[in-house]
C-alpha positions as CSV (number, residue, x, y, z in Angstrom):
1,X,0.0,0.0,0.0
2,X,1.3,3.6,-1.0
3,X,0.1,7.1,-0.9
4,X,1.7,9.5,-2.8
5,X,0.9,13.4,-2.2
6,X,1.7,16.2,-4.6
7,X,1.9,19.9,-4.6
8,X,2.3,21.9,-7.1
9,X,2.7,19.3,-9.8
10,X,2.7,19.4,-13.7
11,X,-0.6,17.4,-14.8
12,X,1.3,15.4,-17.1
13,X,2.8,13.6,-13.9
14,X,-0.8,13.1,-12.9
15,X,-2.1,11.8,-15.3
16,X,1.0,9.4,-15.9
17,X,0.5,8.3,-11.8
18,X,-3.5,7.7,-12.4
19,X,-2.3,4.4,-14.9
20,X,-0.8,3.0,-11.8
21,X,-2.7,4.4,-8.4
22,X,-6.2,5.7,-7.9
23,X,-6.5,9.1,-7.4
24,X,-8.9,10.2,-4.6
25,X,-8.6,13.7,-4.3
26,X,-6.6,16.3,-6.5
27,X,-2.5,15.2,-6.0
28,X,-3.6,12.5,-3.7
29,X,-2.8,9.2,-4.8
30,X,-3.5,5.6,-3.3
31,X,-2.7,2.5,-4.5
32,X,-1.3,-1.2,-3.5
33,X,1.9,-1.7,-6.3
34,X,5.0,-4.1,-6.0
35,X,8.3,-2.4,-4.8
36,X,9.9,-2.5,-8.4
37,X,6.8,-0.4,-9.7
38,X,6.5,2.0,-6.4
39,X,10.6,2.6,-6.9
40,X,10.1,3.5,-10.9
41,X,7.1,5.6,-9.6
42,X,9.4,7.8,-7.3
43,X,12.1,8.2,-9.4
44,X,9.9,9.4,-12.4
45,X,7.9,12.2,-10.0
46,X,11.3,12.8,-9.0
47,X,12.1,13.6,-12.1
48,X,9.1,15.7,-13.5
49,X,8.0,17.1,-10.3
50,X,10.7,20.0,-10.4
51,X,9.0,23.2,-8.9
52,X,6.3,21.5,-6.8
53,X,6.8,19.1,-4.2
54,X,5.9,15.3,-3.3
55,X,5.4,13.4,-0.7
56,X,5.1,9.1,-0.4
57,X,4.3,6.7,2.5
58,X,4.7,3.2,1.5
59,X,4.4,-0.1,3.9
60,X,7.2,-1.9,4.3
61,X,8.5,-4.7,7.0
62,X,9.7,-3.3,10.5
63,X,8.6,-1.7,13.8
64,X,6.4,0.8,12.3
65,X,5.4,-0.6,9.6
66,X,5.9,2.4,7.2
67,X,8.3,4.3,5.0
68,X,8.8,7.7,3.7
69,X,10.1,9.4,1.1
70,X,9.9,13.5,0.5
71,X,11.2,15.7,-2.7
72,X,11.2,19.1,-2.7
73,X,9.9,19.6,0.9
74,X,11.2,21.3,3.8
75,X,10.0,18.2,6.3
76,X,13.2,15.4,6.1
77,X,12.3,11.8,7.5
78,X,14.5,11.6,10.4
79,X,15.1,7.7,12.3
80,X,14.3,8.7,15.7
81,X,15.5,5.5,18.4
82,X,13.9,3.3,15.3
83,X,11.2,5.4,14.5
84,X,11.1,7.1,11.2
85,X,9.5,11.0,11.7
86,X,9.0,13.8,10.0
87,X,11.1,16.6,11.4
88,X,10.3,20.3,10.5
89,X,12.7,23.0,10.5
90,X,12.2,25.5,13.5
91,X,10.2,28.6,12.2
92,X,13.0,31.2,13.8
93,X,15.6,31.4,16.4
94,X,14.7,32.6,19.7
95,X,16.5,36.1,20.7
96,X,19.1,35.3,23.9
97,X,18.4,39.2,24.1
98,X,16.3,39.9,27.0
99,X,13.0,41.4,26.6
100,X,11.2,44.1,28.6
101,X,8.3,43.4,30.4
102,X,6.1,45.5,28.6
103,X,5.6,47.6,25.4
104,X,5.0,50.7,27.5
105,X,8.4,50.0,29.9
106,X,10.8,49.2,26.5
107,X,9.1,52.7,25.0
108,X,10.5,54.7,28.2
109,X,13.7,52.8,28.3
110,X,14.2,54.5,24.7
111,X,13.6,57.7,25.5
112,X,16.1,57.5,28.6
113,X,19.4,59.0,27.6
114,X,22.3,57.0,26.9
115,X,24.2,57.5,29.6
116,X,21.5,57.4,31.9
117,X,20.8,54.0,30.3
118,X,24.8,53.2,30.7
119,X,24.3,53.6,34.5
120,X,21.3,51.5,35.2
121,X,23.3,48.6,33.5
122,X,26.0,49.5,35.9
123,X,23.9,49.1,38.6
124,X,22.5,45.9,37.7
125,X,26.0,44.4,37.4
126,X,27.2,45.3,40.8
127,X,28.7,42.5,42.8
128,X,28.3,44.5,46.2
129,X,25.9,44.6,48.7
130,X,24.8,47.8,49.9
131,X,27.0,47.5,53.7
132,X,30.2,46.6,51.2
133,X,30.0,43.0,51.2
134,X,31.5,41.1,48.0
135,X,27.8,38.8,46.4
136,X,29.2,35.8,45.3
């Protein structure tokens, strides 16, 4: 049994997959096909399939009992203590800057001057205790 999901894909490449698998909704197709056929299948949307993208799950033997294969798509299978998944790059880096509590508090911290701002940085980084005793 193999699904086979497209995006974005020439309708040639369609129609060419429909002689082989059924399909049930537009660039979604199902079918049960012999290893031999579902590897020629790949390798020919590989092939045509150059701006869109494609996406196959296939049965095979094993723990999970599935495969998967992606071209042209940002999601990589990734084995996972013997579990294939679909990893997805991170959207964006989180900032190690620190930010202030509140729209209204980073708007006054802007209009401080800079030396005033200077100060309350040294202040914050003091390793003394107000009676003079070193903070670890």
């Amino acid at each position: 049994m193999m699904v086979l999901v497209l995006t974005a894909a020439p309708s040639g490449l369609r129609g060419d997959l429909t002689k082989w698998l059924l399909e049930i909704s537009p660039g979604i197709f199902v079918g049960k096909v012999n290893r031999r056929i579902r590897e020629k299948l790949w390798e020919r949307t590989t092939v045509l399939c150059t701006t869109g993208r494609a996406l196959m799950v296939y049965s095979t033997t094993g723990e999970q009992g599935l495969g998967f294969q992606v071209h042209g798509h940002d999601w990589v299978p990734t084995d996972l203590d013997g579990v294939t998944v679909l990893r997805r790059p991170t959207a964006h880096k989180p900032s190690t800057r620190r930010q202030p509590w509140s729209n209204a508090r980073a708007q006054q911290a802007s209009r401080r001057p800079a030396w005033k701002r200077r100060f309350d940085e040294d202040e914050q980084n003091e390793t003394t205790d107000p009676d003079g005793t070193e903070l670890l």
